[in-house]
C-alpha positions in Angstrom: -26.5 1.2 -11.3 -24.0 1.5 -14.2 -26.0 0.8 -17.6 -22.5 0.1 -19.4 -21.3 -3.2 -19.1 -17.3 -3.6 -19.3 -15.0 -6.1 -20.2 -11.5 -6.3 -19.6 -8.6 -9.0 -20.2 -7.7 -10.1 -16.0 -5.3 -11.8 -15.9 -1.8 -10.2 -16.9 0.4 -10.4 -20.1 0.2 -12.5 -23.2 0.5 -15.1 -24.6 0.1 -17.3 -21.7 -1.1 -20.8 -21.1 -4.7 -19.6 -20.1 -6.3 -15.9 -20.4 -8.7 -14.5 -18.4 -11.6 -12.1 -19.6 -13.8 -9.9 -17.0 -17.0 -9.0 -18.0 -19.4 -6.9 -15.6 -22.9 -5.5 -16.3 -26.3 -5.8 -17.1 -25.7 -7.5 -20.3 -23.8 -10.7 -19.2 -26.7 -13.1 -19.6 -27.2 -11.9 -23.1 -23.5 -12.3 -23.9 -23.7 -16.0 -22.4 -26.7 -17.0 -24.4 -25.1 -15.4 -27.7 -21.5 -16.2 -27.4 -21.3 -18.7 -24.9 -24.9 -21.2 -25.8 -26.1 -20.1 -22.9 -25.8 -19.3 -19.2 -23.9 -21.6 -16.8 -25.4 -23.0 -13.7 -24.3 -20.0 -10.7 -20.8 -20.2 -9.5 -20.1 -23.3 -11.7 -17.9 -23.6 -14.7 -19.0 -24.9 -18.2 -16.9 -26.0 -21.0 -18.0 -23.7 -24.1 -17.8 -23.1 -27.8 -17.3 -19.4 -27.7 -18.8 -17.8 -31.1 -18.5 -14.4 -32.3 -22.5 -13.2 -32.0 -22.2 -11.6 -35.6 -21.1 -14.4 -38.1 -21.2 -17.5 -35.5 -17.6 -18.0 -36.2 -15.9 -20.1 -33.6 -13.3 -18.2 -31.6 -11.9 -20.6 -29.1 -13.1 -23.5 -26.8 -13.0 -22.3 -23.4 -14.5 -22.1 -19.3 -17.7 -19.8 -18.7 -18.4 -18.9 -15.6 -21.2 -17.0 -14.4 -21.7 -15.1 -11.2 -25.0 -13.5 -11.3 -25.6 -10.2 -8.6 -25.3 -9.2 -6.2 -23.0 -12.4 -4.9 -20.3 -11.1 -7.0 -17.1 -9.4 -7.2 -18.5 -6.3 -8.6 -22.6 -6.8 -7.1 -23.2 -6.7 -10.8 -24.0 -9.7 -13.2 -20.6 -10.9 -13.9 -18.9 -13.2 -16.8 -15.6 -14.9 -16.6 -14.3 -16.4 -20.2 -11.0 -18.8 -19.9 -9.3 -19.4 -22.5 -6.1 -20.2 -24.5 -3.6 -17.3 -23.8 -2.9 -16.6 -27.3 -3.3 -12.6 -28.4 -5.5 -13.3 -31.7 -7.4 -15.6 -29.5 -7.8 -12.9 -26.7 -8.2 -9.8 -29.3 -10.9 -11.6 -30.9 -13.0 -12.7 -28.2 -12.4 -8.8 -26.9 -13.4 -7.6 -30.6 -16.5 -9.7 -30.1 -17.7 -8.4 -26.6 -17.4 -5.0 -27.4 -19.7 -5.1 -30.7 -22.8 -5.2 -28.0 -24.4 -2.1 -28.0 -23.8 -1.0 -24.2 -20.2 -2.6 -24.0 -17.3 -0.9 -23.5 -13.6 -1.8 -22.4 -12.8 -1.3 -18.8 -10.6 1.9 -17.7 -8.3 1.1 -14.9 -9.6 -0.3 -11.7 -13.2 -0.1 -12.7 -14.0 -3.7 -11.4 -13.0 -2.9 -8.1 -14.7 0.5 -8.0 -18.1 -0.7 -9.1 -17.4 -3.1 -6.2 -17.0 0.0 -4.2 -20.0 1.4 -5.3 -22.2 -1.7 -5.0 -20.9 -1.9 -0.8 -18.7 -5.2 -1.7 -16.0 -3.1 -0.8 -14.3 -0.4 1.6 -12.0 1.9 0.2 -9.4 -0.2 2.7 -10.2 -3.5 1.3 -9.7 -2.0 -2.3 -6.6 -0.4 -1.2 -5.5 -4.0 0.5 -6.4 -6.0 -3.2 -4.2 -3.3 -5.4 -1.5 -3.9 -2.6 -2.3 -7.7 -2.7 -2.0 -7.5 -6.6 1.6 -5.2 -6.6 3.1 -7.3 -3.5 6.4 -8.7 -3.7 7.4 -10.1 -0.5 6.1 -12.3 2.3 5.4 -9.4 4.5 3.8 -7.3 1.9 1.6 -10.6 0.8 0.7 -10.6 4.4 -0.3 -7.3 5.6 -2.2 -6.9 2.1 -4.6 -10.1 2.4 -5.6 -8.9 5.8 -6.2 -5.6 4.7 -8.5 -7.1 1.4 -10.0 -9.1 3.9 -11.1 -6.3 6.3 -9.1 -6.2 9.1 -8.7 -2.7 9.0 -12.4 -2.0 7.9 -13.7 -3.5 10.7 -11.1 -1.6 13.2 -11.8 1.9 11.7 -15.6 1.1 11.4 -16.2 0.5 14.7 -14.3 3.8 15.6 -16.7 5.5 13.9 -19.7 3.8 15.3 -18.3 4.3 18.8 -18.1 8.3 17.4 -21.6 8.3 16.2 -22.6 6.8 19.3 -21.1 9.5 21.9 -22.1 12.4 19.5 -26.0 11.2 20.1 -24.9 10.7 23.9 -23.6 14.5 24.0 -26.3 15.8 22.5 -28.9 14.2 24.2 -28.8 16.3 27.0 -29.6 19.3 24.7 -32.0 18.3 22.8 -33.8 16.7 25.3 -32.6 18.8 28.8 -36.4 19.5 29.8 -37.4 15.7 29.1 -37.9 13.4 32.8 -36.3 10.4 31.8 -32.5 11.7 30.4 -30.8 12.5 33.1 -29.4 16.4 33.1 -25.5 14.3 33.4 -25.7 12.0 30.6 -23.2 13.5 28.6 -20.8 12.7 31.0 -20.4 9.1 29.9 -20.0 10.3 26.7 -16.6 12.1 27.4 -15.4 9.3 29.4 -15.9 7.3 26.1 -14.2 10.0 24.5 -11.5 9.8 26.5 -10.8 5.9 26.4 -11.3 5.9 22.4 -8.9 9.2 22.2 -5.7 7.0 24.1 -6.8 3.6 22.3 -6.4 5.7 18.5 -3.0 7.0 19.7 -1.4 4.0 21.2 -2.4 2.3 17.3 -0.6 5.5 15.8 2.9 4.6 17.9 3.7 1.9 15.4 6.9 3.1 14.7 5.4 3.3 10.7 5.7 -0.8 10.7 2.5 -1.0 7.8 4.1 1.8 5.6 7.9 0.1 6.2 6.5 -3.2 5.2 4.0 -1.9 2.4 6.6 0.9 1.0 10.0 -1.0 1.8 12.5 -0.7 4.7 14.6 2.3 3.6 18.0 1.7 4.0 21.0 5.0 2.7 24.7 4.2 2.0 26.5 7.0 3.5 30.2 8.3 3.8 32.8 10.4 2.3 33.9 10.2 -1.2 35.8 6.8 -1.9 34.4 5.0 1.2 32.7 2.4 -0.6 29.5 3.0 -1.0 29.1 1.8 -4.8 30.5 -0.9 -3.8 28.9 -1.9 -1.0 25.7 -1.4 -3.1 26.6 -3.8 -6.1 27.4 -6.6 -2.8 24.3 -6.6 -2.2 22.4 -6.5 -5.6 25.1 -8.9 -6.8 25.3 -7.3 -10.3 26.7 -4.2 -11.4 24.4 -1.2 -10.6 26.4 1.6 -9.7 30.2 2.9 -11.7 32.7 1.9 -9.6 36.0 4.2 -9.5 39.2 5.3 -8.0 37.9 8.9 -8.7 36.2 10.7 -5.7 32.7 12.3 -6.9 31.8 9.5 -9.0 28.3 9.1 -7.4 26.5 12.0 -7.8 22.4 11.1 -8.3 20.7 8.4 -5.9 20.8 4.5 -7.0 18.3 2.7 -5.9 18.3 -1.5 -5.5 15.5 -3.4 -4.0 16.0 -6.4 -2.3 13.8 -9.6 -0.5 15.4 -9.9 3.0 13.8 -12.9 5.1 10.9 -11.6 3.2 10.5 -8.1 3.6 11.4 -5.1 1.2 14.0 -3.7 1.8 15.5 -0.3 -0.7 19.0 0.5 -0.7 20.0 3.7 -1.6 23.6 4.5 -2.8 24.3 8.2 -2.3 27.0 10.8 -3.1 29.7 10.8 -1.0 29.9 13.7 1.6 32.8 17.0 1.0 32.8 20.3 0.3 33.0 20.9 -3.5 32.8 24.0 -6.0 31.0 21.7 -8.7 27.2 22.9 -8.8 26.3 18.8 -9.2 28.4 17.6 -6.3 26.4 20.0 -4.4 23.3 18.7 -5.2 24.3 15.5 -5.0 25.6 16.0 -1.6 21.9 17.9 -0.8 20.3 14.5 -1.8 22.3 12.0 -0.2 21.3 14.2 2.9 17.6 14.3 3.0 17.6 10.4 1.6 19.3 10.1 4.9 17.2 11.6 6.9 14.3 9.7 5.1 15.7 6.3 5.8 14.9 4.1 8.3 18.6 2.7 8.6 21.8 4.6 7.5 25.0 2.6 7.1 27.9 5.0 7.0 31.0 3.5 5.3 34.1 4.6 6.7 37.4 4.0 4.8 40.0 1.5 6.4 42.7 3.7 6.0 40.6 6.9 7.5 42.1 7.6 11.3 39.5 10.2 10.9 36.8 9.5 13.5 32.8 8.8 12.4 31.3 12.2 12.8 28.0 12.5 15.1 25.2 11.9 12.6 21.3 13.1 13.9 19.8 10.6 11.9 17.4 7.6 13.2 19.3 4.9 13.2 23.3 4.5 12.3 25.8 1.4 11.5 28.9 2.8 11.4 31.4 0.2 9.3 34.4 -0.1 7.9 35.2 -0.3 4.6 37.6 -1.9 2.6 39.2 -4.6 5.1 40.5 -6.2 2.5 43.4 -7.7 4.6 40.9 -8.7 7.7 42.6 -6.0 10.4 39.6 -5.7 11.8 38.5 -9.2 12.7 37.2 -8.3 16.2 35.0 -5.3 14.8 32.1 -4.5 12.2 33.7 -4.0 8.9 33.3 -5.9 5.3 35.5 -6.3 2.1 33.8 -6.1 -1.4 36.8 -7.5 -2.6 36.6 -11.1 -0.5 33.1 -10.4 1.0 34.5 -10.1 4.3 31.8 -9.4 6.6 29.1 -9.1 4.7 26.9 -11.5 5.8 27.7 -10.1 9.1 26.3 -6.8 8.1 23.3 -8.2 6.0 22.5 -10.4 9.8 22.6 -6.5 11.6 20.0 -5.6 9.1 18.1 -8.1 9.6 17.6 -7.7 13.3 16.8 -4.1 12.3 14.2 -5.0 10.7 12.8 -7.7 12.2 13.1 -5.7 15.8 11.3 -2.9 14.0 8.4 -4.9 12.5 8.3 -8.7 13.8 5.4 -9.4 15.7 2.7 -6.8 15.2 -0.8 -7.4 14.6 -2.0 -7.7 10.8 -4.2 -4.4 11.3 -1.3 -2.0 10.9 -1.5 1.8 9.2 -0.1 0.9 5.6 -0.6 4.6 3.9 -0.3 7.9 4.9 -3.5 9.1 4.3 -4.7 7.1 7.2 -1.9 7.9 9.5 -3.0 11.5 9.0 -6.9 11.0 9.4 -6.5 9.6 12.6 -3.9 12.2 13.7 -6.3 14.8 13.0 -9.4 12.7 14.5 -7.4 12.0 17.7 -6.8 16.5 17.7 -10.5 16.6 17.1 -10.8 14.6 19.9 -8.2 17.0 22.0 -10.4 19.7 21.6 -13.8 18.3 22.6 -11.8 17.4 26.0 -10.4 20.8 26.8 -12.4 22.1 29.8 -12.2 25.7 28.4 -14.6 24.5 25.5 -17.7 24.6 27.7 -20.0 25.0 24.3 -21.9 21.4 24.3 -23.2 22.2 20.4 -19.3 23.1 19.6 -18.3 20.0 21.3 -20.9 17.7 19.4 -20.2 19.3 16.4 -16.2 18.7 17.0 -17.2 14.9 17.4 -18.7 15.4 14.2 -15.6 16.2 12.3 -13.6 13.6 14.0 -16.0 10.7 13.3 -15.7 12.5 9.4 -12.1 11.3 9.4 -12.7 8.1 9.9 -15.4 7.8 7.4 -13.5 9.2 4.6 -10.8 6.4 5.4 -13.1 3.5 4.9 -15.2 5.6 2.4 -18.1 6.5 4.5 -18.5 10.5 3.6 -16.2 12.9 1.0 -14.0 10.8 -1.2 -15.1 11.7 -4.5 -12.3 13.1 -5.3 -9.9 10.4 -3.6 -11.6 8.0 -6.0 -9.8 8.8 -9.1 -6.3 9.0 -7.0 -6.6 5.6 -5.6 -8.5 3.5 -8.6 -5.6 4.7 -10.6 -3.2 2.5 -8.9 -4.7 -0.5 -10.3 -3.9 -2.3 -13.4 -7.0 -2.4 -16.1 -9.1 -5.4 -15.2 -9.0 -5.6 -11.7 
């Protein structure tokens, strides 16, 4: 149990209407009776003078609430003081908490990680609320509140359960081989479990990314020669201007970057440096980047100059739009190509998008892979799995031992086994007071 309690201001900048102010610890009863008159009834709010503890002085009149553990956020004794957002009125109250003896400010995230370390939490839930907190679309507000909620935690948990359970299977028959009543075979329903659970984890992992595209943004690069538009294009679609627009080739030389809300998922255009041979040392580099952004995007729109008879080269990347650019005059009424200029064919273009996306990520479950780090612990618990199945491994302890590591991947997902060090990485994604 943590001996320190902390407080923290919740709930975002000031001044605002009404401010929020986390307390957590084994000295929020003491803080009520002091500053507050006394404790509120459980899970009720209480209309309060709140009084600095030293001199009595009134600092505001505001809610209490009081959440006593382990039914709380944190499984700790927790406060909850709302008052008027004003900064004086907020850095006195917080001047006030912290002159208790074991009272400190929170660091970043320490709410949520004392709910961690209570078992309020999984480390997938924590992940879903600083996802839930930083989301900015629809789809993002989505995927997150079933993450916080444990949609994943309950999938991955039950993996590891099902693990557990055909480890013990296996090595039944070798602990107990000389024992009457388990049968010499009975690891053999053990691999056959192995086997279904093996296919079920990679059929989840052909997702086509859909939780990272959602949580991360759908990644779209503006490609072409120099001059083709790109800048442009780019400003369209931000509808300010983000990028130098000029009549000079090589004007682009360093990715832009605009985010946008597209029928509610986020989506990141990229403006890149437009494609030639060139002596310059920056053009180079510039052309270097616009490359690899390309082959990092989900979508690559390359812009292709009216005027060019040159034809679209034969790109390798994972999915192309090829347009043309600068149709200022509508010539091509019959094909894909826009105008800047009289915004010809742009909502054309922003509809193909669309059905990109939606084709790409409509309709899946809510219990999709949304980081990385779980995409890659159940890669390597499915290869786990690949070896325990290979008939030249005849070793039963090596193949109990395999299941093991596998099951290991899972827990350190869901923060079962080894995160310590993971703990720092992912609390610091949180904003203090969460």
């Amino acid at each position: 149990m943590n001996d320190k309690t902390i407080v923290a201001l919740s709930s975002g900048n000031l001044p605002s209407g009404v401010a929020v102010i986390r307390v957590s610890g084994p000295s929020c009863a003491v803080i009520a009776s002091l500053m507050g008159n006394g404790l509120p009834k459980p899970r009720s709010i209480a209309l309060k003078n709140i009084v600095n503890p030293q001199t009595q002085e009134e600092l505001d009149r505001g809610l209490l609430l009081w959440f006593p553990g382990p039914t709380s956020f944190t499984g700790e004794d927790c406060l909850e003081f709302h008052l008027h957002g004003g900064r004086a009125v907020v850095e006195a109250v917080l001047d006030a908490l912290c002159t208790f003896d074991d009272v400190r400010l929170a660091e970043a995230g320490e709410f949520s990680r004392r709910a961690f370390e209570n078992g309020k939490l999984d480390l997938t839930e924590i992940e879903g609320i600083a996802d839930l907190v930083a989301s900015e679309t629809e789809a993002q507000r989505k995927q997150a509140l079933a993450q916080s909620r444990g949609d994943l935690r309950n999938t991955y948990d039950d993996w590891r359960k099902r693990l557990v359970h055909m480890r013990a299977m296996i090595e039944a028959e070798l602990d107990f081989s000389e024992e009457e009543d388990i049968p010499e075979e009975i690891s053999k329903e053990g691999f056959a479990q192995v086997v279904a659970l093996k296919n079920e984890i990679k059929t989840y992992l052909e997702d086509d990314r859909a939780g990272e595209i959602i949580r991360d943004g759908f990644k779209i690069a503006l490609m072409g020669k120099p001059n083709a538009g790109k800048s442009s294009l780019l400003n369209a679609l931000a509808k300010r201007d983000v990028a130098i627009v000029t009549n000079e080739p090589g004007t682009t030389r360093d990715i832009l970057d605009v985010h946008l809300d597209l029928n509610g998922y986020a989506v990141i255009v990229s403006d890149t440096a437009g494609l030639r041979e060139s002596d310059s040392i920056v053009e180079v580099e510039g052309v270097r980047r616009a490359q690899l952004r390309g082959s990092e995007a989900d979508l690559v729109i390359w812009l292709t100059d009216i005027d060019d008879i040159e034809e679209a080269p034969e790109l390798n990347f994972e999915d192309i739009l090829y347009i043309k650019s600068k149709d200022d005059n509508h010539l091509f009424d019959n094909k894909m190509s826009i105008s800047t200029l009289t915004d010809k064919g742009l909502d054309g273009l922003l509809n193909l998008i669309k059905e990109r996306i939606v084709g790409k990520l409509n309709n899946r479950e809510t219990r999709l892979i949304s980081r990385v780090r779980y995409r890659e612990a159940l890669s390597d618990c499915v290869t786990h799995l690949d070896f325990v199945l290979e008939n030249q491994v005849s070793d039963i302890e090596l193949k109990a031992e395999t299941l093991r590591y596998a099951s290991d991947c899972i827990g350190r997902i869901i923060g079962k086994i080894d995160v310590e060090d993971l703990l720092d990485v992912i609390f610091s994604e949180f904003c203090v007071g969460k």
